[in-house]
C-alpha positions as CSV (number, residue, x, y, z in Angstrom):
1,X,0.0,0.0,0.0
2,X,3.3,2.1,0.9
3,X,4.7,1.6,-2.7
4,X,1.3,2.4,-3.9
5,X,0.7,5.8,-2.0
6,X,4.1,7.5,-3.0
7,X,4.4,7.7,-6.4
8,X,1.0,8.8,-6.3
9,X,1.3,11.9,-3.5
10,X,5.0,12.2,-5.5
11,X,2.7,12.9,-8.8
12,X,0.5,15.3,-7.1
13,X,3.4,17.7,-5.2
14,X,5.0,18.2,-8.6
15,X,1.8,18.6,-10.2
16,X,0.7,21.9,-8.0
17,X,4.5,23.0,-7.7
18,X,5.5,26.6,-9.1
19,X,7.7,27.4,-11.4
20,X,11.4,27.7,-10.1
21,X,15.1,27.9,-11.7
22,X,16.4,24.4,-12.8
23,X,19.2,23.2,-10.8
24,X,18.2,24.4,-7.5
25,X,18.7,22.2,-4.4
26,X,15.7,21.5,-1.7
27,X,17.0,23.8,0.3
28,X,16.8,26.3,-2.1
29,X,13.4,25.5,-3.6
30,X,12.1,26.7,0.1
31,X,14.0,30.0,-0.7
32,X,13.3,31.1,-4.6
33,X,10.2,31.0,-6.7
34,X,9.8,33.1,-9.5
35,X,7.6,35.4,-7.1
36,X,10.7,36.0,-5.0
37,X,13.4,36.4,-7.3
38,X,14.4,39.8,-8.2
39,X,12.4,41.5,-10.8
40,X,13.8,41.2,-14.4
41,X,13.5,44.1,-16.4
42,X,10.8,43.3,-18.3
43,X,8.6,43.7,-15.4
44,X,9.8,46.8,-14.3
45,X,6.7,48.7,-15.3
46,X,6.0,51.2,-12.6
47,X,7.0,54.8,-12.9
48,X,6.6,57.8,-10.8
49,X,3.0,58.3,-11.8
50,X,1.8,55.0,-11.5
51,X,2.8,55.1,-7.8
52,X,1.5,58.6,-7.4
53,X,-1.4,57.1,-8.8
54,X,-1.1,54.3,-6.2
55,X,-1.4,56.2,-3.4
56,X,-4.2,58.7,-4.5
57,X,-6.5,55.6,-5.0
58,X,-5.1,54.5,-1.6
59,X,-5.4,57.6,0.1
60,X,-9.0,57.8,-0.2
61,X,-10.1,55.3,2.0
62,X,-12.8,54.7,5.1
63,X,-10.3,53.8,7.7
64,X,-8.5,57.0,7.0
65,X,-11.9,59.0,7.2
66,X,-12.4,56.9,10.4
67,X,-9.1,58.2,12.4
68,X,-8.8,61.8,11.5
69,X,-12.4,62.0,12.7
70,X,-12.0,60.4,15.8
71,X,-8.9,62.5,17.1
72,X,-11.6,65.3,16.7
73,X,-13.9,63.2,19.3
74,X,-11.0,62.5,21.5
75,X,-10.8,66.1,22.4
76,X,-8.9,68.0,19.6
77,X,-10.2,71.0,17.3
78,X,-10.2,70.2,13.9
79,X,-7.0,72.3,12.6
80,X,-5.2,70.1,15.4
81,X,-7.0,67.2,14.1
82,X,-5.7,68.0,10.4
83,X,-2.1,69.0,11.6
84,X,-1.8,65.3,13.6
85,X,-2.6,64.0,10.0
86,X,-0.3,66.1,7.9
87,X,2.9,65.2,10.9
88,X,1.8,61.7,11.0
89,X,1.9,60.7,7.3
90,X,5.1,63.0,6.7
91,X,6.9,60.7,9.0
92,X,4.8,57.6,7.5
93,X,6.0,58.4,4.0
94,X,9.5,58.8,5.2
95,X,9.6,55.5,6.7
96,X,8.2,54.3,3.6
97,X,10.7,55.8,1.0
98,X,13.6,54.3,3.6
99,X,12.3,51.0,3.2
100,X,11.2,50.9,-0.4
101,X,14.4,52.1,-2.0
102,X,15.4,48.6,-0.8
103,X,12.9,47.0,-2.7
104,X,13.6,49.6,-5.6
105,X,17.5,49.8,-5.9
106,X,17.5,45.4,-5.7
107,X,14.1,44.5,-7.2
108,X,13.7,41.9,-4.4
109,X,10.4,41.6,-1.6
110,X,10.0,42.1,1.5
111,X,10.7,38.4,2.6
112,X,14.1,38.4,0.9
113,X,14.7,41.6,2.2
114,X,14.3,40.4,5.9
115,X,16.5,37.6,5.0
116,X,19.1,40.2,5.7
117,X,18.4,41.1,9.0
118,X,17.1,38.1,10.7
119,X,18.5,35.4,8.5
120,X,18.1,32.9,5.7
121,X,15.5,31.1,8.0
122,X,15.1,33.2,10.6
123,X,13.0,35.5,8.4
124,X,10.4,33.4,8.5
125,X,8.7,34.8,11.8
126,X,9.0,38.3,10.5
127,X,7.2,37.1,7.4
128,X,4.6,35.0,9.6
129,X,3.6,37.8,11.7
130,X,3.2,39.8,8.4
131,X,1.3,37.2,6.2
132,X,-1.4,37.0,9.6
133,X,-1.8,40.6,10.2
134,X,-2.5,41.1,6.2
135,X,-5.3,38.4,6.7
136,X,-6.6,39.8,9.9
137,X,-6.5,43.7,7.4
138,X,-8.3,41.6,4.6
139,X,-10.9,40.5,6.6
140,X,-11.5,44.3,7.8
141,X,-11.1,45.8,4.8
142,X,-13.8,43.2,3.8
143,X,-16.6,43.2,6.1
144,X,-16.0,47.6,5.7
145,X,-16.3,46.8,1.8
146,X,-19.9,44.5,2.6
147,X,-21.5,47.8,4.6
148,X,-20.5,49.6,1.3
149,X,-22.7,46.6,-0.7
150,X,-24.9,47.5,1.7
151,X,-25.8,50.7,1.3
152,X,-25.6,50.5,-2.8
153,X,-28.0,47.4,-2.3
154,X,-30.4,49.8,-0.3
155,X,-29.9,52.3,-2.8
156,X,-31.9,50.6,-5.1
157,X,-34.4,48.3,-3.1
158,X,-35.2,50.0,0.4
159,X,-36.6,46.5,2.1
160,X,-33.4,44.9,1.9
161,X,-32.8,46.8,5.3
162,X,-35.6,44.6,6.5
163,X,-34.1,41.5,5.7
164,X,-35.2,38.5,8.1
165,X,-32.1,38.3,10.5
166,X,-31.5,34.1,10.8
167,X,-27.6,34.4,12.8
168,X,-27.8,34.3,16.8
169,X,-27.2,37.4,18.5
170,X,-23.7,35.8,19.7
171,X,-22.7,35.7,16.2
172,X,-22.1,39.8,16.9
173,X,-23.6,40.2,13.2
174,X,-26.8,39.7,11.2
175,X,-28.0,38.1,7.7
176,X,-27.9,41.4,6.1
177,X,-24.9,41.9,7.2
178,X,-23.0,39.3,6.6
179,X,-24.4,38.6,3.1
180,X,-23.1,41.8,1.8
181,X,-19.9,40.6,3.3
182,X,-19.7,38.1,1.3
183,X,-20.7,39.3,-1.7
184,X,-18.1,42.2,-2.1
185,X,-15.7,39.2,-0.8
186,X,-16.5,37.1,-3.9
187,X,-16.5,40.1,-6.1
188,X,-13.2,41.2,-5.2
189,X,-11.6,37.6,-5.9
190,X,-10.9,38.2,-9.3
191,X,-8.5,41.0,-9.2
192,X,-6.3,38.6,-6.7
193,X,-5.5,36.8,-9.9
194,X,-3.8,39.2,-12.0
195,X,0.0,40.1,-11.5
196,X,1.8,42.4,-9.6
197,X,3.2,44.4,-12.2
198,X,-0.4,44.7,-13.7
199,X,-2.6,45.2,-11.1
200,X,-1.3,49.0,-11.4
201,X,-4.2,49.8,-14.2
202,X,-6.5,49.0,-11.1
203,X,-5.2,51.6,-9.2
204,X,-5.4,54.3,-12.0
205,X,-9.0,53.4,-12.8
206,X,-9.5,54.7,-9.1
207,X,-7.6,57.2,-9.0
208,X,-9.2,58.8,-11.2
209,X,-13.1,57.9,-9.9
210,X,-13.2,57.9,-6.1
211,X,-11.6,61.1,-5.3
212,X,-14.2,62.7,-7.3
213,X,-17.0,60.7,-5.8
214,X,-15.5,61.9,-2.7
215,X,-15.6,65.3,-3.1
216,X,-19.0,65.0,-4.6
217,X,-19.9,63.9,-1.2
218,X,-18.2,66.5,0.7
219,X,-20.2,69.5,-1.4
220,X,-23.6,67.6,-0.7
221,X,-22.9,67.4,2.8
222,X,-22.3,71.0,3.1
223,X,-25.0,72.2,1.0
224,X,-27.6,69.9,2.6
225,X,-26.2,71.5,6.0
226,X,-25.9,75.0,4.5
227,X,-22.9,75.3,6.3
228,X,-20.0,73.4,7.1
229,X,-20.9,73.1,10.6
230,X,-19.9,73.4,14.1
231,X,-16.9,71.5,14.0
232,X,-14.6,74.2,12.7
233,X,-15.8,77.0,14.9
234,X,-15.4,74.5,18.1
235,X,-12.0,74.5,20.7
236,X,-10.1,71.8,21.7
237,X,-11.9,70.6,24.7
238,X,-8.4,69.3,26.2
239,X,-5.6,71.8,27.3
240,X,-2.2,71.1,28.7
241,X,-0.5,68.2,29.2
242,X,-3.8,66.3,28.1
243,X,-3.8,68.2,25.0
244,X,-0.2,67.4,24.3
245,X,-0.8,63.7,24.7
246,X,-4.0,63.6,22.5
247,X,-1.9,65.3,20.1
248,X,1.1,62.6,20.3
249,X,-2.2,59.7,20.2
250,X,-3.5,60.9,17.1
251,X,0.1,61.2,15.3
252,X,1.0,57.9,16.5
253,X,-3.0,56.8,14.7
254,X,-1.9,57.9,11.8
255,X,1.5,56.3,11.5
256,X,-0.5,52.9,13.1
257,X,-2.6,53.2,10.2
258,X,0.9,52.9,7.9
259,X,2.3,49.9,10.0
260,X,1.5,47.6,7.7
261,X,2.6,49.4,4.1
262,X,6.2,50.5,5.6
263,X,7.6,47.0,6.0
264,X,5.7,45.5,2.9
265,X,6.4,48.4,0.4
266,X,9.4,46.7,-1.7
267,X,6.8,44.3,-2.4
268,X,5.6,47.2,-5.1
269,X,9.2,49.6,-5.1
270,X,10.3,46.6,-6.8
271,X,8.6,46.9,-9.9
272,X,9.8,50.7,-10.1
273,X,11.9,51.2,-13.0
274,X,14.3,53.4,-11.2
275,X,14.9,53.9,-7.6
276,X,13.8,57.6,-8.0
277,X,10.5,56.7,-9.4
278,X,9.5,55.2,-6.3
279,X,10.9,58.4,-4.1
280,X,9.3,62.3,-4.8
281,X,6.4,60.3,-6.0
282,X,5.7,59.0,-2.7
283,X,7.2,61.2,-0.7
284,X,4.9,63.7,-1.5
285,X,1.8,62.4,-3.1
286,X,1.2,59.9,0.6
287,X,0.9,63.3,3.2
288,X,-1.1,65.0,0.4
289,X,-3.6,62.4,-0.3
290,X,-4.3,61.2,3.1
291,X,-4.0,64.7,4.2
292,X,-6.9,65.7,1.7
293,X,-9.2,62.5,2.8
294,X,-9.0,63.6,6.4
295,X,-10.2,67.3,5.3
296,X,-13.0,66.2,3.8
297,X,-13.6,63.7,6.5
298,X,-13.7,66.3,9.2
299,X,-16.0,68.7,7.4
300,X,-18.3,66.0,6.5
301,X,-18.5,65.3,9.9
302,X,-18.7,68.6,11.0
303,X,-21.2,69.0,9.0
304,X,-23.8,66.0,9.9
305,X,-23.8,67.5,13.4
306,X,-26.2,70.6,11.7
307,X,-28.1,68.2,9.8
308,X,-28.6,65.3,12.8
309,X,-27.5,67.2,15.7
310,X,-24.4,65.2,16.4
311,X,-21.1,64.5,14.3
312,X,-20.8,61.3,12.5
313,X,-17.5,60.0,12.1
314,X,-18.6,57.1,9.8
315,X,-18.9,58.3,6.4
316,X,-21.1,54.8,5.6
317,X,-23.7,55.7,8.7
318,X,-23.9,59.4,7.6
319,X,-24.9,57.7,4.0
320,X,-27.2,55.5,5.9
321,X,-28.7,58.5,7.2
322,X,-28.9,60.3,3.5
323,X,-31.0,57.5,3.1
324,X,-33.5,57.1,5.4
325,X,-33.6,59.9,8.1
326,X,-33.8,58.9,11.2
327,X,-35.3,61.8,12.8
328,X,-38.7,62.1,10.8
329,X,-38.1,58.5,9.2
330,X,-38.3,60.0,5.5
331,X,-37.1,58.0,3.0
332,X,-34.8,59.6,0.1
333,X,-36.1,60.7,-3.3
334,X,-34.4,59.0,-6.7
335,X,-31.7,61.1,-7.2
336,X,-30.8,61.3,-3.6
337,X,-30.8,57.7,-3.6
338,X,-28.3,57.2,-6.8
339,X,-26.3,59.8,-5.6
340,X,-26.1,57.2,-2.1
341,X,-25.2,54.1,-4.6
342,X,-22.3,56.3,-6.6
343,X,-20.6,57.1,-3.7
344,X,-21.0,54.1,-1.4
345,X,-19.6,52.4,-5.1
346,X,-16.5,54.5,-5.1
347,X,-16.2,53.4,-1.6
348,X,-16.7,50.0,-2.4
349,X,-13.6,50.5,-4.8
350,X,-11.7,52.3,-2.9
351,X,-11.6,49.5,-0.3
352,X,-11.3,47.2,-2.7
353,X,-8.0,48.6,-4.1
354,X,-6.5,49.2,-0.5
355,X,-7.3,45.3,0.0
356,X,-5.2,44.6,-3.0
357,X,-2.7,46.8,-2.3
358,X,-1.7,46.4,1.6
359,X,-3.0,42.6,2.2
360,X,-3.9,40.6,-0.5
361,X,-0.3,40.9,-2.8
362,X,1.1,41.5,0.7
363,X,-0.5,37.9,2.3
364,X,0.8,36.5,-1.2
365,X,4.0,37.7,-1.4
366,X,4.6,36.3,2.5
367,X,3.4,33.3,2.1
368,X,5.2,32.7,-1.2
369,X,8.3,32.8,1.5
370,X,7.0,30.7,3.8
371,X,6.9,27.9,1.3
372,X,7.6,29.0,-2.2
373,X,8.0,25.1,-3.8
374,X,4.5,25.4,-3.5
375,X,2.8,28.7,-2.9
376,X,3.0,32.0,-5.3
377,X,1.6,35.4,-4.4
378,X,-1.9,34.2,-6.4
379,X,-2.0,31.2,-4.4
380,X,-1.3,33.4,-1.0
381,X,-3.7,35.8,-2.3
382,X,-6.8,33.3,-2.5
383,X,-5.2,31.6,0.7
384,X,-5.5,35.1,2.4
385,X,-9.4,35.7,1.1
386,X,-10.7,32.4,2.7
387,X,-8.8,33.1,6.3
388,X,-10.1,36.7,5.7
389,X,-13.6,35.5,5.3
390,X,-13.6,33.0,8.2
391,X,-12.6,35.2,10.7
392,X,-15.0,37.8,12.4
393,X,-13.8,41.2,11.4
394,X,-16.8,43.4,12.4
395,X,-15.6,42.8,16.0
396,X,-12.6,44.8,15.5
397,X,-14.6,47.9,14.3
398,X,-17.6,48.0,16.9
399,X,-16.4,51.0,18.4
400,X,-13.5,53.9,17.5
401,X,-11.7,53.2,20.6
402,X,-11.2,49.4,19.9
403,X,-9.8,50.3,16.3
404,X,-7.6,52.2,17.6
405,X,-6.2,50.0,20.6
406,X,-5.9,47.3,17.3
407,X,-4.1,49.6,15.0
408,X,-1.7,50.7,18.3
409,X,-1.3,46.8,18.9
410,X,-0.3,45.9,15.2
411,X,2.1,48.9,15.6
412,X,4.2,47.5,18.4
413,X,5.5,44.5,16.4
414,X,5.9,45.7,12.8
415,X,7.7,48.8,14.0
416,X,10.6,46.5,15.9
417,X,10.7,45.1,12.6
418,X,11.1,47.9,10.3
419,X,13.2,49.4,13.2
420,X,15.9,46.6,12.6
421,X,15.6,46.1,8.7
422,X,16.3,49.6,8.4
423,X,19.3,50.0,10.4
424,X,20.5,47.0,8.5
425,X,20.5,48.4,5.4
426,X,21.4,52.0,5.7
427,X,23.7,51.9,8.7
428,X,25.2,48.8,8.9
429,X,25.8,47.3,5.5
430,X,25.6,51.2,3.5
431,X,23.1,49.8,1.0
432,X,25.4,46.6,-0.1
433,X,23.4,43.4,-0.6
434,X,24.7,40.2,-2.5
435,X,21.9,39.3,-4.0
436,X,22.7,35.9,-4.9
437,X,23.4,35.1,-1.3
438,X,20.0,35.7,-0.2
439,X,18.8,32.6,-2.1
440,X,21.7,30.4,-0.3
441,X,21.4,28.0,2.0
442,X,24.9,27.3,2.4
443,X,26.4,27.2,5.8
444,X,29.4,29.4,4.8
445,X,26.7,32.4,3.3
446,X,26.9,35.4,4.6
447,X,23.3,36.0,5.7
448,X,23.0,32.5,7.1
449,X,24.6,33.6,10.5
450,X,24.0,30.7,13.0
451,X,21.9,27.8,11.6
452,X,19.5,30.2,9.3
453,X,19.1,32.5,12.4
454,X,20.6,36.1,13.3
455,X,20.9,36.3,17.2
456,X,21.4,39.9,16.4
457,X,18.3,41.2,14.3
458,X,16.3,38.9,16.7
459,X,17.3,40.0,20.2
460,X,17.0,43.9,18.7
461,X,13.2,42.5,17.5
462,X,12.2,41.4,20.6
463,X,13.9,44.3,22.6
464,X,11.6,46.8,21.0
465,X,8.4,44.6,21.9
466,X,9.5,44.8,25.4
467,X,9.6,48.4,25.4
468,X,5.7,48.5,24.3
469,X,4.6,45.3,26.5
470,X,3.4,46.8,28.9
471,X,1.7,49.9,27.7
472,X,0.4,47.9,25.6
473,X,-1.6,45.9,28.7
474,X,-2.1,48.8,30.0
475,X,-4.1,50.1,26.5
476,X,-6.6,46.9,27.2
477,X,-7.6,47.8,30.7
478,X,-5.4,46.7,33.4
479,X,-3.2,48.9,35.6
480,X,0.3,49.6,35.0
481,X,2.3,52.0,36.1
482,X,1.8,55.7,34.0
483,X,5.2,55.9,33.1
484,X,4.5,52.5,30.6
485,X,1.3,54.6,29.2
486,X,3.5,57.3,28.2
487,X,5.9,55.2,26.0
488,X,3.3,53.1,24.6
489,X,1.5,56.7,23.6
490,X,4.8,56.8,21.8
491,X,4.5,53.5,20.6
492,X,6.0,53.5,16.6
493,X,8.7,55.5,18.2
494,X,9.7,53.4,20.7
495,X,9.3,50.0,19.8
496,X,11.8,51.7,16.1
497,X,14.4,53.1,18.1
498,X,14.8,51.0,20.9
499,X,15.4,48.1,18.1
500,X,17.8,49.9,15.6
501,X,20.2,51.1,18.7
502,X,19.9,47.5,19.7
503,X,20.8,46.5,16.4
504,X,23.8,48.9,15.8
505,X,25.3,48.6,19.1
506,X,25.4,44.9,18.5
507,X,26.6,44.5,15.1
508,X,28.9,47.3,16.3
509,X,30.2,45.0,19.0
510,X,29.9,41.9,16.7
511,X,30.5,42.6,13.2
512,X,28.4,40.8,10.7
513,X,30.1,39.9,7.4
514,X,28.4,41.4,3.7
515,X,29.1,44.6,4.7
516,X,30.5,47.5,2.9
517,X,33.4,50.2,4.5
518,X,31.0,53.0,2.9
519,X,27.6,54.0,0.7
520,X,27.1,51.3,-2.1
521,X,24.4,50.1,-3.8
522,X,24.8,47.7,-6.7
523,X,21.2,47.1,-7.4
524,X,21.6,49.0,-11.0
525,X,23.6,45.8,-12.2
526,X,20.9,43.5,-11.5
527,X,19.3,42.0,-14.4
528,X,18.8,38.2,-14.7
529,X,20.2,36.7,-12.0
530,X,21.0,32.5,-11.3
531,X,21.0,31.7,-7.8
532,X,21.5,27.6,-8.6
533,X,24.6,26.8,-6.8
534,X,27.5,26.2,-9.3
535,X,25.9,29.6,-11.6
536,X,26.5,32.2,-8.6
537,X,26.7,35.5,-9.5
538,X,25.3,37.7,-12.2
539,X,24.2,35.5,-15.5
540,X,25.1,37.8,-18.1
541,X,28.7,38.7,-16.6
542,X,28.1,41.9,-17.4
543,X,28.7,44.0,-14.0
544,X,32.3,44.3,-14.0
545,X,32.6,45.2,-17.7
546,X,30.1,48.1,-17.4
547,X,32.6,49.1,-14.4
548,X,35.4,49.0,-16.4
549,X,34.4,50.7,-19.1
550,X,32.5,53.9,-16.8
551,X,35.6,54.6,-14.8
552,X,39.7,54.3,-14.4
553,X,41.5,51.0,-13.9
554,X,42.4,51.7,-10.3
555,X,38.7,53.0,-9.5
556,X,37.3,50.0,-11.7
557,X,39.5,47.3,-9.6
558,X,38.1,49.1,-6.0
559,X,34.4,49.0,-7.2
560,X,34.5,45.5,-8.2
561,X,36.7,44.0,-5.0
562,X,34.0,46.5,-2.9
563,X,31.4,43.7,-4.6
564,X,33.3,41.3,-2.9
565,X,33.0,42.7,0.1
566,X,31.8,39.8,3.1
567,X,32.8,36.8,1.0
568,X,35.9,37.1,3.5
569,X,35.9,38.7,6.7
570,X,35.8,42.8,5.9
C-alpha cells in the first residue's frame, strides 16, 4: 500500500508546484520562486506616476476617514486634528521611502529583504507575523467593503434593510450583514489573480473615480447642512498636558494606520523602473492624499452635526442616514438615492484597491516565503481571502476606541521590525546586498549567521516589543504604572528606536560579514540573476565590464573588489 501511496502523493506535489530555476537544491526551492526572485526588467513597469497614482486611490479610504475623525472626538479642534494627520503621514512616508528604495534599488520583496536582517531562515517569523496581520487587514477591509454593498444594495431596493435576521445574537452580526460581506468578498476575488506588475491599471481606474465621488460627497454634505458646521468653529476641549498627549495619540494613529505598508512596500518599489520613481512620488503624493481624505472627512463630519444634531465619524452611517432619516423616518427621493449608490460604489472600490494593495499581494508575497515550492503570491492571495472570510472582522470595528487600541497593537511588532531592517540596510551594511546570497542556503553564506538565524536582528526584535509590552496591557484595561502609558503613547517610536540602537550597538560589538566600509548600492547591475549553486553571480557577466568601461582601472578594480565585500571577513 506504501509503494502504492508514494508515487501517487509524488505525482501530485509536482503537479501543483510553481515554477522555479532548474538546478536548484531542496534547500533552495524553500528559498526562490519566481515570485521571489528579483524582478527582471521586463517587469519593471512602474514609474513615478503610477505610484503617485497608487497612493491617490489609496489615500481615499474609510479607515483614513475613520481616524482623522475620531482624534476630533477624542478632544482636539479640527486644525489640530488636520495637523496630527499632515505630521503623521510626513513621518509615514518617510519611513516608507527608507524602506522601499530597498525594494527599488534590488528589485527583491520584503521576505528576501528580511532575510538580511534576521537570517536565511530566521526571516520566517517576520514574514509570519506579516502574512497574519495582512489576513486579519483583509478580513477588515472586507466586512467595511460589505457595509458599502450594503448601502448600494439599499440604494436601489429599500426593504433589503428589512431582511429577516437568521444568525444568533452571539454571532455579533446579522443576515444582512454578513451577506453583503460576502458578496463584495466574492466580487473582489478576481482581481487577486492578476500580476503584480499589472494590477497597477486598477489603481489608476481609481484614481481617477473615487476622489471625485468623494468630493461629490463632501459638497452635498455641506450644501444639505448649508454650512459646514460646528466643528470648525469648536475649541479643543483638552488643554495642557492632556492636550499634548491627544496630540502625540492621534500622530501615532496615523502612523499605526501605515504599519503595515512601511515593512511591505518593496513588495511594489520593486517593480519601479528606477529607484527615483518610487521616491518624490511618494514622498509627497502619501501626506497630500491622506492629508486631503481627512479634510473632507472632518467637514463632513462637522457638518452632519447641523443636519442630525451630532457628528458622525462614519462616512457609511452618515450615507445610511442620507437615506433614510432617522429623525422624521423619510425615505430619500431617486436622485438622492443614486447619488447614495455612486458614492458608497466609489467606496466600495476604494476599499477594494487598498485590500489589494496592503494585504492581499502582501499575504501572497509572505506566504510565497513561507513555502515558495509550492505557494506564489496568487496562491497566497486566495489563501489570504478564505482566512479573511472565516474570521470575524466586524468585532474589531464595533467601536473607535477598539480600532484604535488594534491599529496601536499591530504597531508594536511591525515597528521593531522595520526598526531593525532599516538600520541593517542603511547603517550597517551602507546599501550593499549580495543578492545571490540571499537565495543560499549554504552554511558558509553570509546571511545565514548561525543555523538560518541572526541572534542579532532577533534580540533587537524582541527588545523593541519589550519596550511597548506593557503599555500595551495597559491600553486593554489593566493597571500599569503611568510611566509604561506614556511610551506606549509613543508606541511606533519606541518600539523603532529602541530596536535599531539595539541593532547597531550589537553589530557594532559583533561585526556581521556582507558589509561595505561605505555607501554602495549595486542594485543598477541586477538584471537576470542565477541563484543555482555552481551559476553564482550575475548571469550575463556583465557588471564588471560596465565598471570598467564607466571609470579608471584603479577605481574599476576598487568597485569591483568592494562587490566582494563579506565573502571574507571585511
Amino acid at each position: 500500500m506504501e509503494k502504492l501511496r508514494n508515487p501517487r502523493l509524488a505525482y501530485f506535489a509536482n503537479k501543483i508546484a510553481v515554477s522555479s530555476e532548474p538546478g536548484l537544491t531542496n534547500a533552495q526551492l524553500m528559498l526562490h520562486n519566481f515570485d521571489l526572485k528579483p524582478v527582471e526588467p521586463e517587469r519593471r513597469q512602474w514609474g513615478a506616476w503610477n505610484f503617485v497614482g497608487f497612493w491617490i486611490s489609496d489615500s481615499f479610504n474609510i479607515n483614513t476617514w475613520m481616524i482623522s475623525s475620531s482624534m476630533v472626538t477624542n478632544g482636539l479642534s479640527w486644525w489640530q486634528s488636520w495637523l496630527c494627520v499632515w505630521i503623521g503621514y510626513v513621518i509615514s512616508a518617510t519611513f516608507i521611502c527608507m524602506t522601499g528604495r530597498i525594494g527599488a534599488t534590488y528589485h527583491i520583496p520584503f521576505p528576501v529583504v528580511s532575510r538580511a536582517s534576521f537570517g536565511i531562515w530566521g526571516s520566517l517569523w517576520p514574514v509570519f507575523n506579516r502574512a497574519a496581520m495582512a489576513c486579519i487587514w483583509y478580513g477588515v477591509q472586507s466586512w467595511i467593503g460589505g457595509e458599502c454593498v450594503t448601502l448600494m444594495i439599499r440604494s436601489i431596493w429599500t426593504s433589503y434593510e428589512n431582511v429577516p435576521n437568521s444568525m444568533p445574537n452571539s454571532s455579533g452580526t446579522n443576515t444582512r450583514d454578513f451577506v453583503s460581506f460576502f458578496l463584495f468578498w466574492a466580487c473582489s476575488l478576481p482581481a487577486i489573480w492578476f500580476p503584480v506588475h499589472k494590477i497597477r491599471h486598477l489603481f489608476t481606474a481609481k484614481a481617477y473615480f473615487v476622489p471625485p465621488a468623494g468630493v461629490a460627497f463632501f459638497i452635498w454634505s455641506i450644501v444639505k447642512a448649508h454650512g459646514i458646521g460646528p466643528i470648525v468653529h469648536q475649541p479643543a476641549r483638552k488643554s495642557g498636558g492632556a492636550l499634548g498627549w491627544a496630540i502625540v495619540q492621534g500622530i501615532m494613529s496615523s502612523i499605526a494606520n501605515f504599519a503595515t505598508l512601511i515593512v511591505n512596500d518593496p513588495d511594489f518599489a520593486r517593480f519601479a523602473r528606477k529607484p527615483r520613481d518610487a521616491l518624490w512620488s511618494q514622498f509627497i503624493t502619501i501626506p497630500v492624499g491622506f492629508a486631503v481624505t481627512s479634510f473632507i472627512g472632518i467637514i463632513v463630519s462637522s457638518s452632519s452635526a447641523i443636519i442630525y444634531g451630532d457628528p458622525i465619524w462614519n462616512p457609511l452611517e452618515l450615507l445610511s442616514y442620507f437615506l433614510v432619516n432617522p429623525n422624521t423616518g423619510k425615505t430619500a427621493n431617486g436622485p438622492a438615492r443614486f447619488g447614495v449608490f455612486i458614492i458608497s460604489f466609489a467606496f466600495a472600490l476604494a476599499q477594494l484597491g487598498t485590500n489589494i494593495a496592503a494585504n492581499s499581494v502582501s499575504a501572497g508575497t509572505d506566504m510565497t516565503a513561507l513555502l515558495p515550492r509550492y505557494l506564489n503570491i496568487r496562491r497566497g492571495g486566495y489563501i489570504c481571502a478564505a482566512v479573511g472570510l472565516a474570521m470575524c472582522p466586524w468585532n474589531l470595528l464595533s467601536t473607535s476606541n477598539n480600532f484604535t487600541t488594534y491599529l496601536s497593537a499591530y504597531s508594536v511588532f511591525l515597528s521593531s521590525i522595520a526598526g531593525v531592517i532599516i538600520c541593517d540596510y542603511y547603517v550597517v551594511r551602507r546599501g550593499y546586498y549580495q543578492i545571490t546570497d540571499l537565495y543560499s542556503a549554504r552554511k558558509t553564506a553570509p546571511y545565514y549567521f548561525t543555523f538560518g538565524f541572526h541572534w542579532r536582528g532577533y534580540t533587537a526584535y524582541i527588545c523593541g516589543i519589550l519596550i511597548n509590552i506593557v503599555g500595551f496591557v495597559g491600553a486593554i484595561g489593566r493597571p500599569v504604572p503611568q510611566g509604561a502609558k506614556y511610551v506606549y503613547n509613543i508606541n511606533f517610536f519606541a518600539g523603532f528606536i529602541v530596536a535599531s540602537l539595539t541593532y547597531w550597538i550589537l553589530c557594532t560589538i559583533s561585526p556581521i560579514p556582507a558589509c561595505s566600509a561605505k555607501w554602495l548600492e549595486v542594485g543598477d547591475e541586477i538584471r537576470n540573476v542565477s541563484v543555482a549553486y555552481g551559476a553564482e553571480g550575475y548571469e550575463d557577466d556583465s557588471v564588471s565590464v560596465r565598471i570598467g568601461e564607466s571609470k579608471g582601472d584603479e577605481e574599476a578594480q576598487t568597485a569591483i573588489r568592494e562587490r566582494q565585500v563579506g565573502k571574507e571577513a571585511f
